[in-house]
C-alpha positions as CSV (number, residue, x, y, z in Angstrom):
1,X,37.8,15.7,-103.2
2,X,37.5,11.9,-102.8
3,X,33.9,10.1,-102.4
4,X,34.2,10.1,-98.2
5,X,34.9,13.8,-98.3
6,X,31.8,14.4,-100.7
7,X,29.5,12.6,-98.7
8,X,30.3,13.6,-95.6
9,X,30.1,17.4,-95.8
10,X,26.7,17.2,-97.0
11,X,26.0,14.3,-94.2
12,X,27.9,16.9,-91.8
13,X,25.5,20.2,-93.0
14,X,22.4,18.6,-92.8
15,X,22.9,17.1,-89.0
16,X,24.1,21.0,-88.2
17,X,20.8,22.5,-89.8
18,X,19.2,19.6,-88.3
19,X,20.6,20.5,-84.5
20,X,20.1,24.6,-85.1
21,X,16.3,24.1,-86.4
22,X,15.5,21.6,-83.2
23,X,17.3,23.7,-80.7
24,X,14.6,26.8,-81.7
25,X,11.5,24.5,-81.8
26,X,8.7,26.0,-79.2
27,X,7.1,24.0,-76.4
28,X,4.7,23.7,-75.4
29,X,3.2,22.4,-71.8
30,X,-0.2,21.8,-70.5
31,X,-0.5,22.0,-66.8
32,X,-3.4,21.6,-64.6
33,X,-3.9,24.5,-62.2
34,X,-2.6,24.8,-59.0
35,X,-5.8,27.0,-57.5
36,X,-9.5,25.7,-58.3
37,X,-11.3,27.2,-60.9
38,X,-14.5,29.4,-59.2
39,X,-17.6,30.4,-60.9
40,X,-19.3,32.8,-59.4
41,X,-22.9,33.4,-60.0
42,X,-25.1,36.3,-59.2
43,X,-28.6,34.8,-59.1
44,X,-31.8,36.5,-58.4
45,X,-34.8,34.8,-58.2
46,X,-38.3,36.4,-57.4
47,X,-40.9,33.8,-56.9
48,X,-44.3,35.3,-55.8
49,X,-47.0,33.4,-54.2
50,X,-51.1,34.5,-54.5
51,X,-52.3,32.7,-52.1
52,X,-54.6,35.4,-51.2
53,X,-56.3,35.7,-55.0
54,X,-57.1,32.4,-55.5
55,X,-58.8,32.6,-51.7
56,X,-61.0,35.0,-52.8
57,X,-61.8,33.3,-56.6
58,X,-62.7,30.2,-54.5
59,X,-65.3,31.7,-52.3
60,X,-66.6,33.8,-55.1
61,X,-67.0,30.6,-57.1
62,X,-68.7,28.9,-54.2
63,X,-71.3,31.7,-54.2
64,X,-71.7,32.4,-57.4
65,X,-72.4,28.5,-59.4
66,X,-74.2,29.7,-61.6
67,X,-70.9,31.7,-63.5
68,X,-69.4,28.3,-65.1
């Protein structure tokens, strides 16, 4: 074997290996969605209002000063 043939098989195996461990690499690809991303939210919200109560604590509080 002369010095070209020596260094070129090695040169020649490890550009194969190189082309055979590229070709199996995985991708990978980040795309942006084609349909809008919803969130739905089931909210309930229970708001009470005692108007009524503090009514009646204000007219008891008129009549009665002498409490406070």
């Amino acid at each position: 074997m002369n010095r070209k043939t020596a260094f070129a098989l090695p040169a020649a195996l490890l550009l194969l290996t190189e082309i055979v461990i590229s070709g199996c690499s995985p991708t990978v690809k980040v795309e942006a969605p084609d349909k809008p991303i919803t969130i739905n939210m089931n909210i309930k919200i229970d708001h009470e209002i005692r108007v009524k109560v503090d009514r009646d604590i204000d007219s008891l509080v008129e009549k009665r000063k002498d409490i406070f």
